[in-house]
PDB file of N, CA, C and O in Angstrom:
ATOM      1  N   UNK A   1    -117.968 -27.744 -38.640  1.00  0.00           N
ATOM      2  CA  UNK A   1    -117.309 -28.359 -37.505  1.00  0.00           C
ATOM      3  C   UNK A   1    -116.157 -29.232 -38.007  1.00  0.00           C
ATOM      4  O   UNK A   1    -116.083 -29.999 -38.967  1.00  0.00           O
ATOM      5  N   UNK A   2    -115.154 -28.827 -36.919  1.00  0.00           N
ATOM      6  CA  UNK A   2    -114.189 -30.350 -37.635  1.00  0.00           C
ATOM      7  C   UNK A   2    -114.289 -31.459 -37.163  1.00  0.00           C
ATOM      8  O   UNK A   2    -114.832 -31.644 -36.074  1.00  0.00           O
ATOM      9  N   UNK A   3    -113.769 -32.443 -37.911  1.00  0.00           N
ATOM     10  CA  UNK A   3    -113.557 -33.681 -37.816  1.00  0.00           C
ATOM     11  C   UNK A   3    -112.836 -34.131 -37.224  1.00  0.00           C
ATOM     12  O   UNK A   3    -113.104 -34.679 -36.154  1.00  0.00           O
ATOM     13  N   UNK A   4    -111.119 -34.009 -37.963  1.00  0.00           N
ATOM     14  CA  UNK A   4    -110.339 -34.656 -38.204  1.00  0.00           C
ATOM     15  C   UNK A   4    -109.456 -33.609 -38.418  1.00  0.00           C
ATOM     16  O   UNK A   4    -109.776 -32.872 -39.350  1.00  0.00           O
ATOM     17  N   UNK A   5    -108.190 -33.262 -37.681  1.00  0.00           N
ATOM     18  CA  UNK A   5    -106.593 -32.712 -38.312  1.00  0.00           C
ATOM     19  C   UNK A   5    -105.695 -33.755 -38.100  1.00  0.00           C
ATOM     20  O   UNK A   5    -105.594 -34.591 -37.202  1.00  0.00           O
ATOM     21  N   UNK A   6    -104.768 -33.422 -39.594  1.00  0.00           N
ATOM     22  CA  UNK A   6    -103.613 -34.733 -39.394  1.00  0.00           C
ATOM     23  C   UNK A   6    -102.441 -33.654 -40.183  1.00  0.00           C
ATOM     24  O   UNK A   6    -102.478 -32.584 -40.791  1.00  0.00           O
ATOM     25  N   UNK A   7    -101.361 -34.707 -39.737  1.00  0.00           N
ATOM     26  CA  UNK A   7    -100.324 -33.705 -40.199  1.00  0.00           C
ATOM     27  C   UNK A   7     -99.180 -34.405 -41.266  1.00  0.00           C
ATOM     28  O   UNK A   7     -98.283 -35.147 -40.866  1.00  0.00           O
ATOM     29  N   UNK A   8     -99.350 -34.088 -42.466  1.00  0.00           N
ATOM     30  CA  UNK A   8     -98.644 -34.928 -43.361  1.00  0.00           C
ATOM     31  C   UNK A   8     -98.033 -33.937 -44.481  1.00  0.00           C
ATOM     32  O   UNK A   8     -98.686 -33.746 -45.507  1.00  0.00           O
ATOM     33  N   UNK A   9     -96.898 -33.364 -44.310  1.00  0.00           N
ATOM     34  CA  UNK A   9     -96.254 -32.817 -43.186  1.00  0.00           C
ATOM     35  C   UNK A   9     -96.865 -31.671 -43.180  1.00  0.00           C
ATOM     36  O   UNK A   9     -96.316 -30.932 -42.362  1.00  0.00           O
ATOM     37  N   UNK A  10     -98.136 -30.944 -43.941  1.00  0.00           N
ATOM     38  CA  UNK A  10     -98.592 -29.987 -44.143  1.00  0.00           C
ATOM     39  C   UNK A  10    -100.306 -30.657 -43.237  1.00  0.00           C
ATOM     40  O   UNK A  10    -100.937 -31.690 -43.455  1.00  0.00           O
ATOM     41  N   UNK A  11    -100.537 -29.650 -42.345  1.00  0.00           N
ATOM     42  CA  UNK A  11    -101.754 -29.856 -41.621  1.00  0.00           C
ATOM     43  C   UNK A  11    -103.083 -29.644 -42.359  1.00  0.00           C
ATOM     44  O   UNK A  11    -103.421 -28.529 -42.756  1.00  0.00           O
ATOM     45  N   UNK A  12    -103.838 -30.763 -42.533  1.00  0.00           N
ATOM     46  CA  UNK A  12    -104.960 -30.845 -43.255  1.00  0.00           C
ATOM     47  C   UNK A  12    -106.445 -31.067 -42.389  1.00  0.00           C
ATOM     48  O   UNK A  12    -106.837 -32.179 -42.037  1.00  0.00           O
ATOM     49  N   UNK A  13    -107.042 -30.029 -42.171  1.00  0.00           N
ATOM     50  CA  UNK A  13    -108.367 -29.944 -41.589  1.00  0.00           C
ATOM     51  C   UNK A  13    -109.410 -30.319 -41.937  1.00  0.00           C
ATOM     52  O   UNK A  13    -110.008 -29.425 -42.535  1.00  0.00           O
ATOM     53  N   UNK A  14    -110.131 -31.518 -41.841  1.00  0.00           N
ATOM     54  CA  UNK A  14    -111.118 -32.163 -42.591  1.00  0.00           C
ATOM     55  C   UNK A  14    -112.558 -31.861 -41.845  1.00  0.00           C
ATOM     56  O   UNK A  14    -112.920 -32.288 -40.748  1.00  0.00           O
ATOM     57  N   UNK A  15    -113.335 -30.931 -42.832  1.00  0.00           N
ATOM     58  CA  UNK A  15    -114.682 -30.823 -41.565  1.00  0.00           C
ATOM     59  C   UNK A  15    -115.575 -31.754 -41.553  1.00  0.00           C
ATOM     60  O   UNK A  15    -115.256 -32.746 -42.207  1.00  0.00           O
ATOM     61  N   UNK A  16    -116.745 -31.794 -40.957  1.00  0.00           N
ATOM     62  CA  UNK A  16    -117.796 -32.931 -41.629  1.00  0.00           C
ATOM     63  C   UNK A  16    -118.745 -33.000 -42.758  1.00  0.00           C
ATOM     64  O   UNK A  16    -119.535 -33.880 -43.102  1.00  0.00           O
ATOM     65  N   UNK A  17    -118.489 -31.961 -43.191  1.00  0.00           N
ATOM     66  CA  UNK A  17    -119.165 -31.960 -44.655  1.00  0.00           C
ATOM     67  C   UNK A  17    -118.227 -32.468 -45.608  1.00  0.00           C
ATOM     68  O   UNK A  17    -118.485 -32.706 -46.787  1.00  0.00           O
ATOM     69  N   UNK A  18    -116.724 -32.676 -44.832  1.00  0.00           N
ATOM     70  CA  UNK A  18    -115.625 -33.721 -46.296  1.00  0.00           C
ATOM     71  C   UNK A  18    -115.101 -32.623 -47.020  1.00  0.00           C
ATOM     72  O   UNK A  18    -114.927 -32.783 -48.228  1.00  0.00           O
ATOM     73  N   UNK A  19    -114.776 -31.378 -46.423  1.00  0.00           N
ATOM     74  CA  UNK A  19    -114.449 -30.134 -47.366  1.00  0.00           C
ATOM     75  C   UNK A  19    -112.892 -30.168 -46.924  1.00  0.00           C
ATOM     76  O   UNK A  19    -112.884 -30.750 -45.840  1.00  0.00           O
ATOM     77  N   UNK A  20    -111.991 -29.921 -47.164  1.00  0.00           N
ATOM     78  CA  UNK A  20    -110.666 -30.372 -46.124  1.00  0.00           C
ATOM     79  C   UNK A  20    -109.637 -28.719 -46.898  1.00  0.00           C
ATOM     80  O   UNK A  20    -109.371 -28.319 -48.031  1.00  0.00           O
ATOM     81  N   UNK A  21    -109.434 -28.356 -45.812  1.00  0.00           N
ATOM     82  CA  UNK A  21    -108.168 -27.162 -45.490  1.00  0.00           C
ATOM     83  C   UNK A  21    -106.745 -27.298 -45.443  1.00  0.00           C
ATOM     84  O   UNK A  21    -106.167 -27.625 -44.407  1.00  0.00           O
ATOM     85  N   UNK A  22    -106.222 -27.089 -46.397  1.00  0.00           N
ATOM     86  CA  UNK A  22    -104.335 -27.195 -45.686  1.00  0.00           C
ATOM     87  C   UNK A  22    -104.033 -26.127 -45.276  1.00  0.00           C
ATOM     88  O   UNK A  22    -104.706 -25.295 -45.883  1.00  0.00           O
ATOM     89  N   UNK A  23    -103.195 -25.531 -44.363  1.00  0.00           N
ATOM     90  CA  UNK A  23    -102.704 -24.874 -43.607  1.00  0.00           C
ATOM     91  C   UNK A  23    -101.014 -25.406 -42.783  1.00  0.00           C
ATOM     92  O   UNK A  23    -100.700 -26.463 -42.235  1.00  0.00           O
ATOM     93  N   UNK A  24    -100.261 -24.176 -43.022  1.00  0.00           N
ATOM     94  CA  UNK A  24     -99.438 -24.303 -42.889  1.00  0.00           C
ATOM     95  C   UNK A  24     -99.028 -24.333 -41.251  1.00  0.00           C
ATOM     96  O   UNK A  24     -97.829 -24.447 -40.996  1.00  0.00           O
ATOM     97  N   UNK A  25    -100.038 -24.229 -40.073  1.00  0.00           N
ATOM     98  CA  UNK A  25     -99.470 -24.521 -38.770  1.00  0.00           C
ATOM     99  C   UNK A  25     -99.439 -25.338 -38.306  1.00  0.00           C
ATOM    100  O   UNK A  25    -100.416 -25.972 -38.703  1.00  0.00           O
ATOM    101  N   UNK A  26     -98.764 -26.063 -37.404  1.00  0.00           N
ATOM    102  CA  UNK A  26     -98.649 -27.261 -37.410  1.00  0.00           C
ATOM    103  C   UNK A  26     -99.842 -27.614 -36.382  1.00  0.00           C
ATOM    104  O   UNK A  26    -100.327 -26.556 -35.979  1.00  0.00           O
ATOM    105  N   UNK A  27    -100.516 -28.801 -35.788  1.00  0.00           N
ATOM    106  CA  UNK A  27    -101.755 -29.178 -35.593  1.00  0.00           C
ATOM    107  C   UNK A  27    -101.859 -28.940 -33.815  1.00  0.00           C
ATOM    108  O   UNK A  27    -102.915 -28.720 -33.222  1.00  0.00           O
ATOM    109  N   UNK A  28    -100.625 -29.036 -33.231  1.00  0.00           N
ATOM    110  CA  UNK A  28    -100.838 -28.164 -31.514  1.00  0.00           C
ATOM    111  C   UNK A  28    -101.255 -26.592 -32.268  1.00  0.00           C
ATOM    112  O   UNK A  28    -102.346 -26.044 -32.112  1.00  0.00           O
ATOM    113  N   UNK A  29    -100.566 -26.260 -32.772  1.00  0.00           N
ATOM    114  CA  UNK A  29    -101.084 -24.719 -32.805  1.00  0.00           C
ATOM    115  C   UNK A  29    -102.613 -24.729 -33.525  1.00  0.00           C
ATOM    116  O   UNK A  29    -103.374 -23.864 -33.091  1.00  0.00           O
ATOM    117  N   UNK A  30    -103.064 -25.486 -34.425  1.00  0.00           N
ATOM    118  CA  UNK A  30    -104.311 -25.687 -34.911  1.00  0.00           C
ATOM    119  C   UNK A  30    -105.349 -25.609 -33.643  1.00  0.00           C
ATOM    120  O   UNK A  30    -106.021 -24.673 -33.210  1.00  0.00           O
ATOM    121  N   UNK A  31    -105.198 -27.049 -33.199  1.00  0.00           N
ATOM    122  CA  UNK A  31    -106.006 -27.190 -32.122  1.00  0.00           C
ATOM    123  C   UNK A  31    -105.714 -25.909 -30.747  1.00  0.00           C
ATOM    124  O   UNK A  31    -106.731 -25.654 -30.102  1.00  0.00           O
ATOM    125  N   UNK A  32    -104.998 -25.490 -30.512  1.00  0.00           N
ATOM    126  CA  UNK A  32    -104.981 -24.184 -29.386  1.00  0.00           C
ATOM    127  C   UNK A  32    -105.665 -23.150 -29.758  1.00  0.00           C
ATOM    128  O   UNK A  32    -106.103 -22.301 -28.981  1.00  0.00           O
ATOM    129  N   UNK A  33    -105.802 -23.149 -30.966  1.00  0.00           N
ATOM    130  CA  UNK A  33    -106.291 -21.893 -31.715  1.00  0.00           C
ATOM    131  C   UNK A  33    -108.023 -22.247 -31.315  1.00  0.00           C
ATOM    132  O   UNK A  33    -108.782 -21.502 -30.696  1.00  0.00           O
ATOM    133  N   UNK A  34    -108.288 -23.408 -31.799  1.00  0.00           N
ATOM    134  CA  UNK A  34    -109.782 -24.000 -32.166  1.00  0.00           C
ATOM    135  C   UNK A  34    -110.217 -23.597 -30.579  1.00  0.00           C
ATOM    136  O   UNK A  34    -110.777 -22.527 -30.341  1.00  0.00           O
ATOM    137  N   UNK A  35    -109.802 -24.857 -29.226  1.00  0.00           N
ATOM    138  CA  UNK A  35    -109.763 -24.713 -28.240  1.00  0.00           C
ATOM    139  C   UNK A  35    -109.931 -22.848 -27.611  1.00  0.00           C
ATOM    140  O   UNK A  35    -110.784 -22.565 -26.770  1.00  0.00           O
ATOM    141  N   UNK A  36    -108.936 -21.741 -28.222  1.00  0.00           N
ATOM    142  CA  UNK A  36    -109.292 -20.817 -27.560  1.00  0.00           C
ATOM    143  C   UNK A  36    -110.745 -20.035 -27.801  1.00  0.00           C
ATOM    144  O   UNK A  36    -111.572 -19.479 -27.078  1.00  0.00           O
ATOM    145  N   UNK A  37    -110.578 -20.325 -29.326  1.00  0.00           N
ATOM    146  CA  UNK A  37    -111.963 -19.604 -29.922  1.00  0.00           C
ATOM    147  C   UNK A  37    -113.192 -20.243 -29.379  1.00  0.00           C
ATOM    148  O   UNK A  37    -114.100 -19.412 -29.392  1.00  0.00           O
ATOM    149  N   UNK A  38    -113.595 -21.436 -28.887  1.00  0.00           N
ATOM    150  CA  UNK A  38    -114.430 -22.030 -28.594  1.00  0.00           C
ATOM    151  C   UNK A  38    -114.483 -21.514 -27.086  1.00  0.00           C
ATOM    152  O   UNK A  38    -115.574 -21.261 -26.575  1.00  0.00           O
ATOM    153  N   UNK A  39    -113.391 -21.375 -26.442  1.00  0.00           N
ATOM    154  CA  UNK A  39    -113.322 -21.030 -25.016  1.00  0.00           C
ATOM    155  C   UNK A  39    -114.053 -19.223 -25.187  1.00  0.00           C
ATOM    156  O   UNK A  39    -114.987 -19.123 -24.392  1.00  0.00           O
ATOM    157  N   UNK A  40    -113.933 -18.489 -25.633  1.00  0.00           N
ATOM    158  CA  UNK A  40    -114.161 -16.924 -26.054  1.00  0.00           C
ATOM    159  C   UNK A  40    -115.618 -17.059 -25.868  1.00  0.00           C
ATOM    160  O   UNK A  40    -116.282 -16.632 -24.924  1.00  0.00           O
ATOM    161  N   UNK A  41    -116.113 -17.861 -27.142  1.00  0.00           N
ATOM    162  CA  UNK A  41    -117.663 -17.812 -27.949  1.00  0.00           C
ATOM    163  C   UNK A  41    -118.189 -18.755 -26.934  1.00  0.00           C
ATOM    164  O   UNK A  41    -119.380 -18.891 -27.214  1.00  0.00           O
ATOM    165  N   UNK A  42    -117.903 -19.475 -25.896  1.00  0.00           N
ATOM    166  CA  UNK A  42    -118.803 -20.268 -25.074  1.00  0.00           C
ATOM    167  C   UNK A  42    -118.441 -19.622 -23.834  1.00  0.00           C
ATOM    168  O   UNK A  42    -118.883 -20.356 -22.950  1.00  0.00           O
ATOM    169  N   UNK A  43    -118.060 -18.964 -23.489  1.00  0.00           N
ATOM    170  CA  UNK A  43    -117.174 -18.999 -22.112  1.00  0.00           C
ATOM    171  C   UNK A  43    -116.769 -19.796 -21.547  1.00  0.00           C
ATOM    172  O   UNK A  43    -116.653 -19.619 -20.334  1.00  0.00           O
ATOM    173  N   UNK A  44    -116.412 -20.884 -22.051  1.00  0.00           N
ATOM    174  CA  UNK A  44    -115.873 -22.503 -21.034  1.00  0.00           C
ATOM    175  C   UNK A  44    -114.737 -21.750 -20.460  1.00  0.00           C
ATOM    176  O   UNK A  44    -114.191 -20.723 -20.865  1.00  0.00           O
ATOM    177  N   UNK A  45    -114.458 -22.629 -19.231  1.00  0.00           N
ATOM    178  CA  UNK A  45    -113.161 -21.954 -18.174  1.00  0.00           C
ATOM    179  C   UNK A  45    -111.754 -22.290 -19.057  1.00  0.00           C
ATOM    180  O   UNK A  45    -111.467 -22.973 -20.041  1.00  0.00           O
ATOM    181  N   UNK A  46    -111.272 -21.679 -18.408  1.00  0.00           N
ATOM    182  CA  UNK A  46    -109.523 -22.745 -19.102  1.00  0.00           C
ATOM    183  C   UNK A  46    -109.151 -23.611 -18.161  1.00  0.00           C
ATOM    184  O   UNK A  46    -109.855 -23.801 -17.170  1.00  0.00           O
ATOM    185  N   UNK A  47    -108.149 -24.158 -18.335  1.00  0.00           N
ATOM    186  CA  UNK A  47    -107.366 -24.725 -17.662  1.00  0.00           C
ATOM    187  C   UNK A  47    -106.671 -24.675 -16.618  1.00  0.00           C
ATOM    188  O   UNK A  47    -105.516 -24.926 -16.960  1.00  0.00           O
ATOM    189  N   UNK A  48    -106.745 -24.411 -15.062  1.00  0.00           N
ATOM    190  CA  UNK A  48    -105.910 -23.648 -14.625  1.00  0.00           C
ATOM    191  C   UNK A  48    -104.698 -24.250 -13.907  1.00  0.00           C
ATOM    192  O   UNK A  48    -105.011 -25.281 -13.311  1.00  0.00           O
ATOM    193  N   UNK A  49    -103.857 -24.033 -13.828  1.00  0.00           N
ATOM    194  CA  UNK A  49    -102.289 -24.656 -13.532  1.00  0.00           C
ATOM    195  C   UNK A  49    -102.456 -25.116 -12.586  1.00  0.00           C
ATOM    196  O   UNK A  49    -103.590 -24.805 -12.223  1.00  0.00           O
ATOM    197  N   UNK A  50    -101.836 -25.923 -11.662  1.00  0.00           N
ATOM    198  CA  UNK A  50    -102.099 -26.425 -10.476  1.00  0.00           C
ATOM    199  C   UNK A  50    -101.357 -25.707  -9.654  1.00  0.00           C
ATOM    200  O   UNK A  50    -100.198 -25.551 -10.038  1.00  0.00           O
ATOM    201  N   UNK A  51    -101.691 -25.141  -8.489  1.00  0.00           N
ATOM    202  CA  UNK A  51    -101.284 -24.472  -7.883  1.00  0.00           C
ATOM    203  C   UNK A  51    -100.212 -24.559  -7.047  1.00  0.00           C
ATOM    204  O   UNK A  51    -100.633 -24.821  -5.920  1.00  0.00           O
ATOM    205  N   UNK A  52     -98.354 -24.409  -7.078  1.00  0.00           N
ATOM    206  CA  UNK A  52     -97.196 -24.817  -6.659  1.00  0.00           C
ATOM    207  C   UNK A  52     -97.573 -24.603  -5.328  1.00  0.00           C
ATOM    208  O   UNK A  52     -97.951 -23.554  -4.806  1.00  0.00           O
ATOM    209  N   UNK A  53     -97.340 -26.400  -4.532  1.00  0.00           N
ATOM    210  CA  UNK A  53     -97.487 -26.079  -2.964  1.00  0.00           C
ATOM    211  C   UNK A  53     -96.454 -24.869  -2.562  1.00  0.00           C
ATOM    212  O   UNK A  53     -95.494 -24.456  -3.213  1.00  0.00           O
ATOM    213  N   UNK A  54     -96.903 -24.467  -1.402  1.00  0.00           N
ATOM    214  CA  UNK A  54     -95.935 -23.985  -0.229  1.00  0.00           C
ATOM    215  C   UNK A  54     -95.567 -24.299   0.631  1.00  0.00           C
ATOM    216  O   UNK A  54     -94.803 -23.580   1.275  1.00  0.00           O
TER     217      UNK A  54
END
């Protein structure tokens, strides 16, 4: 599980076992990524836009 992403200037993923990842995307794209896969493997809903009055 992660912890912790920070971005200095290279994005570093720290899990809770203290094992830590660099990766070259920057940490919105990190986390969208995390967020979708979790959305897939759980089925949580998304987000859905708010709907433009008429």
């Amino acid at each position: 599980m992660i912890e912790t992403i920070e971005a200095n200037p290279d994005t570093i993923i720290t899990l809770v076992n203290e094992k830590k990842f660099i990766v070259q995307e920057p940490v919105a794209e990190v986390v969208e990524k995390v967020v979708s896969y979790k959305t897939r493997i759980h089925g949580l809903p998304r987000v859905i836009e708010k709907a433009k009055e008429t």
